[in-house]
N, C-alpha and C positions, 0 to 999 in steps of 0.2 A: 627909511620907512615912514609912514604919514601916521602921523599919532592918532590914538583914540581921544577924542576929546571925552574931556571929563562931564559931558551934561547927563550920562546913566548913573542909576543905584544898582540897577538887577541888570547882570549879561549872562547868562546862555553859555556856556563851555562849549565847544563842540570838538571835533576830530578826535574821539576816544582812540586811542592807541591800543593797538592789537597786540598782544604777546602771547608767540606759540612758545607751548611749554610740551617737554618730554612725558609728563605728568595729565598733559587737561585730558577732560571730560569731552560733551560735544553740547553742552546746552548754551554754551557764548557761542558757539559756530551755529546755533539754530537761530541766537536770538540777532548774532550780525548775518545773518544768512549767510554767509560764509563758509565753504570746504578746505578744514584744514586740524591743525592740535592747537585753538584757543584757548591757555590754562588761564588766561589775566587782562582786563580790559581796563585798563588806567581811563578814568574817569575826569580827575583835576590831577595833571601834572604838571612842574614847573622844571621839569628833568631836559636838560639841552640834549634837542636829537629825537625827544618824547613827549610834546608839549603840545597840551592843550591849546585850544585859540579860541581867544576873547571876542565877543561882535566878528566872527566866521571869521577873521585872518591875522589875527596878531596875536602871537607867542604868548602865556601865560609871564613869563620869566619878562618878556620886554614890560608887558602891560605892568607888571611890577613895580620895575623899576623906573618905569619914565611917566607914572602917571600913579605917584604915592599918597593925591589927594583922596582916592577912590578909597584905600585903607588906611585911612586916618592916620597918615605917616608913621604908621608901623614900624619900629624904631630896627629889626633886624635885615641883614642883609640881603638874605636868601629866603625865596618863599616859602614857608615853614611845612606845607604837609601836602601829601600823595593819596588819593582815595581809589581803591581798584578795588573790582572784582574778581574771585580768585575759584576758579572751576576746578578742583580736584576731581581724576578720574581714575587718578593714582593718588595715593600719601606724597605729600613733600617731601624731599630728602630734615633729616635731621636736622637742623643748622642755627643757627645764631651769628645776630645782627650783632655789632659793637656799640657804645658810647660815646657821647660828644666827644671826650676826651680824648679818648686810645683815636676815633675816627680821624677828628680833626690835625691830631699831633701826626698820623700814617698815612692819610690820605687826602687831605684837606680837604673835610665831608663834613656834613650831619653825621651823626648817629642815628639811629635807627630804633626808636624805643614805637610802638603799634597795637595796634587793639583789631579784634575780632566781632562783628555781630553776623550772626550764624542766621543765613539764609533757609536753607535747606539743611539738616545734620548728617552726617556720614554714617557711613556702617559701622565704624570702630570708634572709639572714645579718642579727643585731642590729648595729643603727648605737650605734658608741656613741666618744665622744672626738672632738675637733674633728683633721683634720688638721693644722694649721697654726697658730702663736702668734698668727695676726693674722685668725683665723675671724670677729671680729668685724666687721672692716673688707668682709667680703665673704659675711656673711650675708643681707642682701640680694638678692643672685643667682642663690640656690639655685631651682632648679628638681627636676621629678623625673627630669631625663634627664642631671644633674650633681652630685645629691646625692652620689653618691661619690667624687667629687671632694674633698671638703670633708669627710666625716665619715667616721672606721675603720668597718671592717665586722668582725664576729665570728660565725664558725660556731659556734653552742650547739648542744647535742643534750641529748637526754630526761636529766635528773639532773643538767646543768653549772648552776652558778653563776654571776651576776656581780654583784657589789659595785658600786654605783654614787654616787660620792662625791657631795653635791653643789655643784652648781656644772659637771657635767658634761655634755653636748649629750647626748642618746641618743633613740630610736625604735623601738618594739618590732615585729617585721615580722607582716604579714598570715600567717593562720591559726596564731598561734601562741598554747597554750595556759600561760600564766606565775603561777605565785604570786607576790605580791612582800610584802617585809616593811618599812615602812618607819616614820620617824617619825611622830608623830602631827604632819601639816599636810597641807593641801590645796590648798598655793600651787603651782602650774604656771607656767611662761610657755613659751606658745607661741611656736613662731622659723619654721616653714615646715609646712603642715597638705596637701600633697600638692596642692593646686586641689580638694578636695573642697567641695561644697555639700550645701545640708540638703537637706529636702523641700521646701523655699519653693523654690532655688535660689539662695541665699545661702552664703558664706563665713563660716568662723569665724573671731573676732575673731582678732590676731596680738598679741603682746607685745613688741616689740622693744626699745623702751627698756626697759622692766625686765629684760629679756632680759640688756640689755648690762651690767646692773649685776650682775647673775647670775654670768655667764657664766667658768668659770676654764681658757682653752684648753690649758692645760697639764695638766689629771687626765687622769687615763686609769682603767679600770676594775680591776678587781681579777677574772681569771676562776681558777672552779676547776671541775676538771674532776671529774666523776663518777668515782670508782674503782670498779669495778666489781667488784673481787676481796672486798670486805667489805659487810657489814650494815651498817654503822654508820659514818657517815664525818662529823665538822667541819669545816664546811662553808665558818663565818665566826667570828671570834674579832676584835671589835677595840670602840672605845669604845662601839658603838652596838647592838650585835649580838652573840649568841653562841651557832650556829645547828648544829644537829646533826640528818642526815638518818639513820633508822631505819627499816630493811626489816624489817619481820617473815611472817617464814611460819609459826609455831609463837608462842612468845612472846617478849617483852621486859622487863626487869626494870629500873625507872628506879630509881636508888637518890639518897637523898636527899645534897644538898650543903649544906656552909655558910658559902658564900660566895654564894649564890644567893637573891635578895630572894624570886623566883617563876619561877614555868615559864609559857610559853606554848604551847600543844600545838595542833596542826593538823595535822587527818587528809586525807592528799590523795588516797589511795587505799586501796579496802579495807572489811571492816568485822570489827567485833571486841568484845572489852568489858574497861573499863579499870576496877578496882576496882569491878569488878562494874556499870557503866554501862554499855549498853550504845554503840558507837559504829560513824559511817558516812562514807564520801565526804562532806568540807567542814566536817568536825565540825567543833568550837574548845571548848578547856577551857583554864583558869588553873588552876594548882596553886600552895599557899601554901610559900613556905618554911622555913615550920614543918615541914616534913613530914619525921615522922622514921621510920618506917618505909620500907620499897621499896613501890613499883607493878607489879605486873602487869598489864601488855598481853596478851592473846590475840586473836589474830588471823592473820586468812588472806590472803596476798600482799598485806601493805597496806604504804605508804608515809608515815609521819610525821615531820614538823619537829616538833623541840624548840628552844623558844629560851626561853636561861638569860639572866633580868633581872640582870645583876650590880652 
């Protein structure tokens, strides 16, 4: 394949990858005009099979690896994070992601530790952290008329955060619109999926043994709440993430870091144009850490994540 040469700082993601869920809404099928059950629109992925592409035709995963000058030879192997959006129009089945550890030792993966910023809120409060140190012994039982019995409940609204370590039980509630930023894997295990059935009239597989191997009832999430008083708020700062939320009505001036491999930019609202690109709702750009001038954003009431690779 003919390599990208290294003379860009800022590329364009394109080819969002569609994923129908038994669960979506119909607001990603309005916004890709599309007829169909879009529950997730991976944004930047470096998942083989599921990848984004750099300057309109080359794999996120190759541009990686055969072209390390772009992120400041980022010393890890595999492209470290996944940005989708997540249309519930149903609740998510119950479930939880595993740990580098248990992941890599079973499946030879990431783990799956992820964060939430809440687009639009749901009808019902986010489930998220087991009640109880011995959730395990009584996961089993869950129904939908005792689920809250057994899992915290959390009221989000439009701009809150939640940090979701993994290892931790969560459920995202019907009609809620969520970005999420996570690492790069796609191990799930499901633990209770509401009694839903497909179109046959069949149930989704459950995962409980791997569940239990999963499963750490002691996390709890990490929330932050929207401040409303500023533009510009950090959002998440810790080993995996380092997420800064950006309102602009006028512009925005990204000025360059050096302590920062890359940028990953996601437009959630709005539209505008970044060094002269033009940009819209669900954009996604990488920026190099090379970059040693500032960025201008112009734009009208738009909402961006920046998240700094450190």
């Amino acid at each position: 394949m003919k390599m990208v040469k290294m003379g860009g700082l800022i590329y364009q993601l394109t080819n969002p990858q569609i994923k129908d869920k038994i669960w979506a809404g119909d607001r990603l099928d309005k916004q890709m005009r599309k007829r169909g059950k879009i529950g997730e629109l991976w944004l930047i992925s470096a998942i083989r099979g599921s990848e984004s592409l750099v300057d309109g035709s080359y794999p996120l995963s190759l541009f990686y690896q055969e072209v390390p000058e772009f992120f400041c030879n980022y010393p890890k192997k595999t492209y470290p994070n996944l940005h989708k959006i997540i249309d519930a129009g149903q609740p998510l089945s119950l479930q939880v992601h595993p740990d580098d550890q248990y992941a890599k030792k079973k499946y030879n993966s990431l783990g799956k530790n992820e964060a939430w910023f809440v687009i639009t809120r749901g009808r019902k409060p986010f489930l998220i952290g087991a009640k109880s140190l011995d959730f395990i012994e009584h996961m089993n039982k869950i129904t939908n008329e005792n689920i809250n019995d057994y899992v915290n409940s959390y009221v989000l609204q439009k701009g809150d955060l939640a940090f979701i370590p993994a290892g931790t039980i969560h459920s995202i509630p019907e009609k809620s619109l969520v970005y999420e930023i996570q690492q790069t894997s796609d191990l799930t295990f499901r633990i209770y999926d509401f009694d839903r059935v497909d179109k046959y009239g069949k149930k989704r597989k459950l995962h409980l043994q791997e569940a239990k191997k999963a499963i750490k009832p002691e996390l709890k999430p990490v929330i932050v709440k929207k401040d409303r008083g500023v533009a510009r708020q950090l959002l998440l700062k810790n080993e995996h993430f380092h997420l800064t939320r950006i309102e602009v009505d006028l512009e925005y001036i990204l000025l360059p870091k050096e302590d920062v491999y890359w940028y990953e930019v996601v437009i959630l609202e709005g539209i505008g144009i970044m060094a002269g690109t033009k940009f819209k709702k669900f954009d996604a750009f990488i920026i190099s850490g090379h970059l040693k001038k500032p960025i201008l954003f112009i734009a009208m009431n738009a909402i961006i994540l920046i998240n700094e690779v450190r």
